[in-house]
Biopython code that builds the backbone (N, CA, C, O; Angstrom):
import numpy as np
from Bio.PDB.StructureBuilder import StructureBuilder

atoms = [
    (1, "UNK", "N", (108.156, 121.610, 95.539)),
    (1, "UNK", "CA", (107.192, 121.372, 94.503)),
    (1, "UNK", "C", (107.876, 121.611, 93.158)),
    (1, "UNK", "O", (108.723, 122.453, 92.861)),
    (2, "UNK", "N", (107.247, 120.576, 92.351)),
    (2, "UNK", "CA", (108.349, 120.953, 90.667)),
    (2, "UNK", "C", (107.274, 120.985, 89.820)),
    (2, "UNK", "O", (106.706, 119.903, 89.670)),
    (3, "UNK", "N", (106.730, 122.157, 89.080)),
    (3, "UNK", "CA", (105.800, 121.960, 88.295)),
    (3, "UNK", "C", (106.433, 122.299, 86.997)),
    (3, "UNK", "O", (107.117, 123.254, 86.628)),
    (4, "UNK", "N", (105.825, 120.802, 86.190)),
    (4, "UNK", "CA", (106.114, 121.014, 84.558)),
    (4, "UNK", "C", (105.212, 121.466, 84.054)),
    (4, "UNK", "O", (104.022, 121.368, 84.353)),
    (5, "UNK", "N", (105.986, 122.311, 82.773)),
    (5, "UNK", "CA", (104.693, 122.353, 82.169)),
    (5, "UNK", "C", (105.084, 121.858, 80.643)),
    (5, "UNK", "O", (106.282, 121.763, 80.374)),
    (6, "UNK", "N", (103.899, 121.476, 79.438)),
    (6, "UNK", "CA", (104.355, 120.869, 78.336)),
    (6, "UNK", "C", (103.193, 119.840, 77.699)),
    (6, "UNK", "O", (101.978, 119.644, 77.686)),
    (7, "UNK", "N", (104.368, 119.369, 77.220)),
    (7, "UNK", "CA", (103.352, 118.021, 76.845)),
    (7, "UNK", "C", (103.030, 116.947, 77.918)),
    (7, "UNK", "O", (103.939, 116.954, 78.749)),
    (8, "UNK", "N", (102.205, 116.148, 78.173)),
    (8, "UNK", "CA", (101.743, 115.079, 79.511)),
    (8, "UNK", "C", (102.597, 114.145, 78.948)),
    (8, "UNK", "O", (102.980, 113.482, 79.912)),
    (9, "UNK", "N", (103.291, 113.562, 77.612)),
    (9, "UNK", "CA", (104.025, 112.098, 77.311)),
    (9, "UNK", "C", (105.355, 112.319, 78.020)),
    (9, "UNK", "O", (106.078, 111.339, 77.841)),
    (10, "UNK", "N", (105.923, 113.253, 78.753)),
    (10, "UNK", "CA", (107.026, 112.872, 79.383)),
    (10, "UNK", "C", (107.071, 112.988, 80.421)),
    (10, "UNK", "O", (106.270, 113.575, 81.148)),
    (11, "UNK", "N", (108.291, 112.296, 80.767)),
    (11, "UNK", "CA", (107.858, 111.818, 82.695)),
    (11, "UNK", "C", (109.335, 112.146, 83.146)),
    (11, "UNK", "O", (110.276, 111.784, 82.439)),
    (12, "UNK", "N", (109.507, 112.739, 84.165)),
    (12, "UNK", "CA", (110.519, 113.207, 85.182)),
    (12, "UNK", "C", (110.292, 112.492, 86.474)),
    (12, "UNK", "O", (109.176, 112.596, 86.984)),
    (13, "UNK", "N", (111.206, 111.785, 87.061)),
    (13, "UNK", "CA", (111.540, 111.246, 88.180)),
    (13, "UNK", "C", (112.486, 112.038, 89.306)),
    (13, "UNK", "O", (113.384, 112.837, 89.042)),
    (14, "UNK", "N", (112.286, 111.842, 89.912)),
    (14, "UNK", "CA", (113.665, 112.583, 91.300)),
    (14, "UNK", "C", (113.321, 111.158, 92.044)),
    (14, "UNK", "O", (112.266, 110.524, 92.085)),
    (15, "UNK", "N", (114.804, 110.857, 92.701)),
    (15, "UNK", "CA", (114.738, 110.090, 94.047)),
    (15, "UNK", "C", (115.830, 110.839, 94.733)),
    (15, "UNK", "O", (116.702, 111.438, 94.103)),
    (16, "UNK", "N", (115.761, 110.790, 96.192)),
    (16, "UNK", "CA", (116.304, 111.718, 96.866)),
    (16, "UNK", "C", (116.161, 111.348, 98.210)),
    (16, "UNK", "O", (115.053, 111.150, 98.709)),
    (17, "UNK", "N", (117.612, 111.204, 99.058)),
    (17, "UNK", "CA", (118.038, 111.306, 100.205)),
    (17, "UNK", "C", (118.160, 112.743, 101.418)),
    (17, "UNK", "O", (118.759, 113.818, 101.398)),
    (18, "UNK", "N", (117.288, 112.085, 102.352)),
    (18, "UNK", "CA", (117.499, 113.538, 103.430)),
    (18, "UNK", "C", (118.632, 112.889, 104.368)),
    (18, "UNK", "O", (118.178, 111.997, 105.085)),
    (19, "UNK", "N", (120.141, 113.161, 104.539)),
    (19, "UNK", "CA", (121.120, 112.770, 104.847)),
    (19, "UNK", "C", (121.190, 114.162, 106.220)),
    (19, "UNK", "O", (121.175, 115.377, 106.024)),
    (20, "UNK", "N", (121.276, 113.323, 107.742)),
    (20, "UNK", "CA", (121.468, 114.062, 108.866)),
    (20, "UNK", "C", (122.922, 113.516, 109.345)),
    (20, "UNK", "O", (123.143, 112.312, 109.480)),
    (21, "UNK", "N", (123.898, 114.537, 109.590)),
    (21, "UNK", "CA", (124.975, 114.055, 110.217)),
    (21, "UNK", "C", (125.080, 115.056, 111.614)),
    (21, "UNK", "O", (124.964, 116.270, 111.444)),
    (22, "UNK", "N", (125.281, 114.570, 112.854)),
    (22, "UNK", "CA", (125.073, 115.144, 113.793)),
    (22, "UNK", "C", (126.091, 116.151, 114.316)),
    (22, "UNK", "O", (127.260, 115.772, 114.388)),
    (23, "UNK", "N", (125.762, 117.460, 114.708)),
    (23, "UNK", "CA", (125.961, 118.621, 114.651)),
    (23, "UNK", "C", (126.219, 119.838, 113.372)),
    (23, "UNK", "O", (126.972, 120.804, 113.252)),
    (24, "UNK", "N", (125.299, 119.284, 112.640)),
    (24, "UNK", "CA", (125.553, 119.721, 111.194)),
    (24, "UNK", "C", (124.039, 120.021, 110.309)),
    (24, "UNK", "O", (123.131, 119.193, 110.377)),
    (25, "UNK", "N", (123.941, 120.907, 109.738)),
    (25, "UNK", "CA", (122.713, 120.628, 108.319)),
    (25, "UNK", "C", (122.328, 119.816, 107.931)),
    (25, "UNK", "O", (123.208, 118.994, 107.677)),
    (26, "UNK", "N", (120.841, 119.328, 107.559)),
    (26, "UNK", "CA", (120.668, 118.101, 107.028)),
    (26, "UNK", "C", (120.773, 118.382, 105.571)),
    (26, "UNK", "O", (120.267, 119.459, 105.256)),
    (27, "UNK", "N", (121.210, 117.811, 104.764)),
    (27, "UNK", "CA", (121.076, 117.978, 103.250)),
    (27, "UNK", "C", (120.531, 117.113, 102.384)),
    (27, "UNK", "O", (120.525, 115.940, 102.759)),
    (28, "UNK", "N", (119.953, 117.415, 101.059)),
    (28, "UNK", "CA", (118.847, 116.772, 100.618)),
    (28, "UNK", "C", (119.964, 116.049, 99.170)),
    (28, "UNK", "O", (120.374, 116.869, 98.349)),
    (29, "UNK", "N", (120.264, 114.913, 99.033)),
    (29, "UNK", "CA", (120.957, 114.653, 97.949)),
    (29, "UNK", "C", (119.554, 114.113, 97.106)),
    (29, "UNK", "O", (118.663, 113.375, 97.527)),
    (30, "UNK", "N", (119.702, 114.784, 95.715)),
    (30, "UNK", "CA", (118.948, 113.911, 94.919)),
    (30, "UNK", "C", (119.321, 113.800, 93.499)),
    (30, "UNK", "O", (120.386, 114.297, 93.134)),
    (31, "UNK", "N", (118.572, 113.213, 92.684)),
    (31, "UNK", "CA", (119.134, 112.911, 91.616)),
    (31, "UNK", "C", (117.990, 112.856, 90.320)),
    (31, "UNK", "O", (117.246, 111.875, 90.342)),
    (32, "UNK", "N", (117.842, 113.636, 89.430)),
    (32, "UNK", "CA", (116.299, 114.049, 89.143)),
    (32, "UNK", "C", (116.755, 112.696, 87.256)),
    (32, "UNK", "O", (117.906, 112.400, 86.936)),
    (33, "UNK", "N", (115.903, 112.381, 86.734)),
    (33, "UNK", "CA", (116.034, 111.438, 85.607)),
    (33, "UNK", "C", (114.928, 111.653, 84.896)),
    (33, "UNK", "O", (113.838, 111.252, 85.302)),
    (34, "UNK", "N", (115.060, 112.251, 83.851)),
    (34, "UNK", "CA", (114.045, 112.886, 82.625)),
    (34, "UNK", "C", (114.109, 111.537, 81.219)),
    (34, "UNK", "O", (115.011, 111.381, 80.396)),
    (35, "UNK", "N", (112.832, 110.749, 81.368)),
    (35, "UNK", "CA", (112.561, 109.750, 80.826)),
    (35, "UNK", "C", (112.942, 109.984, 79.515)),
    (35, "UNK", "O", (113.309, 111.108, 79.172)),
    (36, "UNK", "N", (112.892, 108.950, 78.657)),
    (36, "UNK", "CA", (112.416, 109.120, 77.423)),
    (36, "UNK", "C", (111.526, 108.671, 76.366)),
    (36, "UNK", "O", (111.144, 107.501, 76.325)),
    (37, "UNK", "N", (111.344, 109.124, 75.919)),
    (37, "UNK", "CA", (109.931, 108.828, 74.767)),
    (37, "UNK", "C", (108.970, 107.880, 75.270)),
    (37, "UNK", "O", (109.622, 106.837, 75.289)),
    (38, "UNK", "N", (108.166, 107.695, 75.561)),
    (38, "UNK", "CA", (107.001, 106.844, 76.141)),
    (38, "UNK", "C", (107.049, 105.703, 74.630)),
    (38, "UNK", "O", (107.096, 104.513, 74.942)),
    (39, "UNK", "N", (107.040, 105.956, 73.321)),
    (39, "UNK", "CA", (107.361, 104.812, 72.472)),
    (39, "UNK", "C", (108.177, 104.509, 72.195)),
    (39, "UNK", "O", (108.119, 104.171, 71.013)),
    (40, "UNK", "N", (109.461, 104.334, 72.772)),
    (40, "UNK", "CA", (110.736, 104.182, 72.224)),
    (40, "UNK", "C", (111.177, 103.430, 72.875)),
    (40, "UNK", "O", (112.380, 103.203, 72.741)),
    (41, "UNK", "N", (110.569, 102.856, 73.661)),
    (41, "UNK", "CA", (110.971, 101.575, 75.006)),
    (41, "UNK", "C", (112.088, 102.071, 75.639)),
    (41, "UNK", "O", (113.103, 101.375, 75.661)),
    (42, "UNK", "N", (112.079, 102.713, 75.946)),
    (42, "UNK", "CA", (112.866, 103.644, 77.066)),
    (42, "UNK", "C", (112.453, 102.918, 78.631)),
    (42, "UNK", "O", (111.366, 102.383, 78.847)),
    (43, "UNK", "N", (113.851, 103.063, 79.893)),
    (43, "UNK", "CA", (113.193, 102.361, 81.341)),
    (43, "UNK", "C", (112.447, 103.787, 81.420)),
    (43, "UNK", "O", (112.887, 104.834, 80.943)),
    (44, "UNK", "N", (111.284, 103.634, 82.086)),
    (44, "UNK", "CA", (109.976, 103.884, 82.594)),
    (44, "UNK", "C", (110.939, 104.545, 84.018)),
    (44, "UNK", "O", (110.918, 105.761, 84.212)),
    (45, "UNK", "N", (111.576, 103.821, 84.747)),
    (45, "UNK", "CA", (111.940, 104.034, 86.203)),
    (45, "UNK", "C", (113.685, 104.056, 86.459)),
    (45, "UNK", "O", (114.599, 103.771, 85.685)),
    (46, "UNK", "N", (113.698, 104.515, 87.862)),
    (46, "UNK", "CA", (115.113, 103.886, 88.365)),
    (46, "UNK", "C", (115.285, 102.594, 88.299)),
    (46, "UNK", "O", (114.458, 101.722, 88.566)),
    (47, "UNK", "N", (116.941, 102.408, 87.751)),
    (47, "UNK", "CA", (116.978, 101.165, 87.817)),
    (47, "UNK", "C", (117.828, 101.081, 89.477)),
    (47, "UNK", "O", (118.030, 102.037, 90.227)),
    (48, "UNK", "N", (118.155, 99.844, 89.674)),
    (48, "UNK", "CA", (118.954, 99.256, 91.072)),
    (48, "UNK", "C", (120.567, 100.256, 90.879)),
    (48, "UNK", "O", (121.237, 100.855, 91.720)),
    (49, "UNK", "N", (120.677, 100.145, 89.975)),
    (49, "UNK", "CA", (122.311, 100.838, 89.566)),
    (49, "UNK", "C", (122.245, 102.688, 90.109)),
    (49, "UNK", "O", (123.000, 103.407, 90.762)),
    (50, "UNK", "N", (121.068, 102.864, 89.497)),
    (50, "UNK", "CA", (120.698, 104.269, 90.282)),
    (50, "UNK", "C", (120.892, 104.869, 91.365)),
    (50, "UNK", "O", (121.452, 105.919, 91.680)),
    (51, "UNK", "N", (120.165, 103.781, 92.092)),
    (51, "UNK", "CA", (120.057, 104.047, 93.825)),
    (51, "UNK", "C", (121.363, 103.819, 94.508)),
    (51, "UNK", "O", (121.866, 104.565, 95.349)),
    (52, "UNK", "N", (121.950, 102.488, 93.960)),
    (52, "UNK", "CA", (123.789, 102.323, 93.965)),
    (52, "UNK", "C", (124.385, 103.603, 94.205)),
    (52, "UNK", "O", (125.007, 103.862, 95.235)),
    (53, "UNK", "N", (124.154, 104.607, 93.023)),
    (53, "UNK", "CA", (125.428, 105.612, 92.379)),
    (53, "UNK", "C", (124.675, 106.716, 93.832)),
    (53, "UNK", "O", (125.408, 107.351, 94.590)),
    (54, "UNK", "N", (123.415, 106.720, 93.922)),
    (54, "UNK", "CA", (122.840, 108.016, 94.672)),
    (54, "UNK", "C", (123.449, 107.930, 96.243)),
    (54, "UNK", "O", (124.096, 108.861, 96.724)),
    (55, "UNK", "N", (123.103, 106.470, 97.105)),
    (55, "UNK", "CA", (123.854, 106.289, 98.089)),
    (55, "UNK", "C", (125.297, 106.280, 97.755)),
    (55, "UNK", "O", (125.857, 106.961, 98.614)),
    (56, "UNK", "N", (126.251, 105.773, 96.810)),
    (56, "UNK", "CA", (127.815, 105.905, 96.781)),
    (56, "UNK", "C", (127.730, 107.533, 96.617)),
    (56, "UNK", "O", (128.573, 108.063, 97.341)),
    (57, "UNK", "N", (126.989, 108.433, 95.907)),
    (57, "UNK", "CA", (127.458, 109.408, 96.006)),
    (57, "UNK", "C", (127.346, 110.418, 97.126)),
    (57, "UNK", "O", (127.945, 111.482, 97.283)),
    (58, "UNK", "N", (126.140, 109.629, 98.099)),
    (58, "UNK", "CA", (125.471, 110.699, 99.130)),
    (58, "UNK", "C", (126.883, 110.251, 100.021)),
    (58, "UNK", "O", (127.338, 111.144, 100.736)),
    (59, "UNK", "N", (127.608, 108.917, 100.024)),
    (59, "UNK", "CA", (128.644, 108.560, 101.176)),
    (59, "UNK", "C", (129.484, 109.270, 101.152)),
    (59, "UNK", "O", (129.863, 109.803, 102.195)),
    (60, "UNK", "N", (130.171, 109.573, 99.745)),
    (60, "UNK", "CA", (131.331, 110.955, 99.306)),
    (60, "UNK", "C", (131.331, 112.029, 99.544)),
    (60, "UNK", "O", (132.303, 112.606, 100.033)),
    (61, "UNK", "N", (130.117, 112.633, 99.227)),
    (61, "UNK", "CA", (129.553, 114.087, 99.748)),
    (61, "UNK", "C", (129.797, 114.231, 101.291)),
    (61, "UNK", "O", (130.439, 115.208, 101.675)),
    (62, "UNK", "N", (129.216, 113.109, 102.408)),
    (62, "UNK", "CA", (129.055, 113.124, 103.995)),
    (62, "UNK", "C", (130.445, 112.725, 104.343)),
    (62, "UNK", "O", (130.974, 112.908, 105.440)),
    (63, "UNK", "N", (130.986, 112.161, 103.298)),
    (63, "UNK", "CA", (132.457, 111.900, 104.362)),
    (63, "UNK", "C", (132.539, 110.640, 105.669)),
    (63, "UNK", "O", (133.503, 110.281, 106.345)),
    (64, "UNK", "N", (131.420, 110.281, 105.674)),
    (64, "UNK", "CA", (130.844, 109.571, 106.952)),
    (64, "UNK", "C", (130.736, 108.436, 106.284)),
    (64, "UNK", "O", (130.876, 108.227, 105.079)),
    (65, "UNK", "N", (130.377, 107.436, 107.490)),
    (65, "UNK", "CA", (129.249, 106.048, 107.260)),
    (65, "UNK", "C", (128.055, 106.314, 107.287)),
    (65, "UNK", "O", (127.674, 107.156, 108.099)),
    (66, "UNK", "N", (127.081, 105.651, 106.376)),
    (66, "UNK", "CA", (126.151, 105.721, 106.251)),
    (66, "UNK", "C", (124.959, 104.510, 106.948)),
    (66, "UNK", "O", (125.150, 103.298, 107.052)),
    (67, "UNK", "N", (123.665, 105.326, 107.378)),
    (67, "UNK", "CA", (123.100, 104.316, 107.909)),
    (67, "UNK", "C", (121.578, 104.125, 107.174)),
    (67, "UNK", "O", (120.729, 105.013, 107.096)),
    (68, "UNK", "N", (121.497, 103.246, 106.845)),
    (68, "UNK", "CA", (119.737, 103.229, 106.074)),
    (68, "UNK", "C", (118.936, 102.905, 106.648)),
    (68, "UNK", "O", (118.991, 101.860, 107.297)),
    (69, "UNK", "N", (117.798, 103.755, 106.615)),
    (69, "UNK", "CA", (116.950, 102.841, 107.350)),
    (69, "UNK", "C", (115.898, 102.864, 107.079)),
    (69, "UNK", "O", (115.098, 102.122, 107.649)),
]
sb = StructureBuilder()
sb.init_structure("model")
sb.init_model(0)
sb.init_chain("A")
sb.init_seg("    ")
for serial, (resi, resn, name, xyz) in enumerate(atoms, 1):
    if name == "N":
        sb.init_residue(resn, " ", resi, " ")
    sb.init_atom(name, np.array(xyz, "f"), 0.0, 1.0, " ", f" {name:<3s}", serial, name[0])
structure = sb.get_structure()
């Protein structure tokens, strides 16, 4: 659970991988993205490049192949 507290105009994102490699810990890779300014035309969200860097980085971390599913 992540509770903010503050003003309601800003927005925090996490996306996040539960990565199981067998005989081992599962570990939680994630990657948290603190918006900006709701008027400043700022992205709102993850972009595609995001999720890119989060799986290339969850593959580095595991050492392994990765499987999605």
């Amino acid at each position: 659970m992540i509770r903010v507290r503050g003003r309601t105009q800003r927005r925090f994102s996490v996306t996040a991988l539960a990565c199981y490699k067998a005989g081992e810990r599962f570990r939680l890779i994630f990657r948290p993205r603190l918006h900006g300014r709701l008027d400043s035309g700022a992205r709102r969200s993850f972009a595609w490049t995001d999720y890119r860097d989060l799986l290339t980085a969850a593959h580095h971390q595991l050492g392994a192949p990765m499987v999605v599913i």
